[in-house]
Residue, then its C-alpha position, 0 to 999 in steps of 0.5 A: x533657503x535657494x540662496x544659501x545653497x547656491x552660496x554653500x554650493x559655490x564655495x564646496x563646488x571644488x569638493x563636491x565635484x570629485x571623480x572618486x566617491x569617498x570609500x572610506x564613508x561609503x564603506x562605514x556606512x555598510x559596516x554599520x548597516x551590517x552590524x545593525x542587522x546582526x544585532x537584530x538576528x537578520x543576516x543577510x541570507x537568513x531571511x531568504x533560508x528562512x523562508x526557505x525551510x519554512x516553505x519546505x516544511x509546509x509542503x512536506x506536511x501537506x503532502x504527508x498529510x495528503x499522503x496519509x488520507x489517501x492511504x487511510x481511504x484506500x485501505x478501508x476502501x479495500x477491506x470493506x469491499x472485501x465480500x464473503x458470502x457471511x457479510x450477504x446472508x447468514x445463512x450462506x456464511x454457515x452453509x460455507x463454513x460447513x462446507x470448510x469444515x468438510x474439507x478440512x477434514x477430509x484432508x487431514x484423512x488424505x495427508x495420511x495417505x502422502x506417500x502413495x505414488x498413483x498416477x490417478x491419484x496425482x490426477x485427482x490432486x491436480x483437478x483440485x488445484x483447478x478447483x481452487x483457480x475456480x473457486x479463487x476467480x469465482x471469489x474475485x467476481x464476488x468482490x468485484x461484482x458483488x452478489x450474483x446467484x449465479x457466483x454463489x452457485x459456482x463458490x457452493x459448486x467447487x466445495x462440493x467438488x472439492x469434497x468429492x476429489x477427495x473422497x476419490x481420492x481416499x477411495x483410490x488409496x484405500x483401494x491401492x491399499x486394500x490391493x496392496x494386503x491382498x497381495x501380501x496375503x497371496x504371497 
């Protein structure tokens, strides 16, 4: 076999020993490499934008999945952390709802009484309003701290406030009022 190659090399030395390839099979040998692939889907850039898309997706859904769950676990998180005296003892809850029911009602009694312009009354509405910075901090330090005797306290402490505010606050109106009749009788 060693001796018919030498023999086949020296008589194809003077073909074989060119300086430029052949581009015309060099090139044939690409269309058809091509055409194969084409004929099978695989293009030369598909597999690699496969690949690609496919990749992406993957981390899209793992991180909107991850995403998901982390928002699922915080907002159950923070609605059950969210305390009312109701969730400690049921009696504290019907002892506030009580006390709700009060104020309620003692406001639709100063509503009616808007439009008087007093400076004690504009007083008392603006002590309320501090009664409510306290009651809204003392409910923060419930749900931060969770039960504490002392919160609960101060929560029962600025209802009770609350409704005397307002009981001033109809007393000095019907007290207005009262002053404004007896002066329309003496005139």
């Amino acid at each position: 076999m060693l001796i018919n190659l030498e023999k086949y090399l020296k008589k194809e030395r003077q073909n074989l020993d060119v300086e430029h390839p052949d581009d015309n099979i060099i090139w044939e040998g690409i269309r058809s490499d091509l055409q194969s692939r084409k004929s099978t889907g695989l293009e030369p850039g598909n597999k690699n934008l496969f690949r690609r898309f496919r990749n992406a997706a993957a981390i899209l859904l793992l991180l909107l999945s991850v995403g998901y769950v982390v928002y699922d676990l915080g907002s159950n998180y923070i609605t059950n952390r969210k305390m009312t005296l109701a969730k400690i003892d049921k009696t504290l809850g019907e002892r506030e709802n009580e006390y709700r029911a009060l104020i309620n009602l003692k406001k639709e009694e100063v509503r009616s009484y808007s439009n008087i312009d007093n400076k004690i009354v504009e007083d008392l509405f603006e002590e309320m309003k501090m009664i409510d910075n306290m009651y809204d901090q003392a409910m923060k330090d419930l749900n931060e701290i969770g039960y504490n005797e002392k919160i609960i306290n101060t929560i029962f402490d600025t209802y009770e406030k609350k409704i005397q505010i307002l009981e001033l606050i109809i007393l000095e109106t019907n007290n207005i009022n009262n002053y404004e009749n007896e002066e329309a009788i003496f005139l």
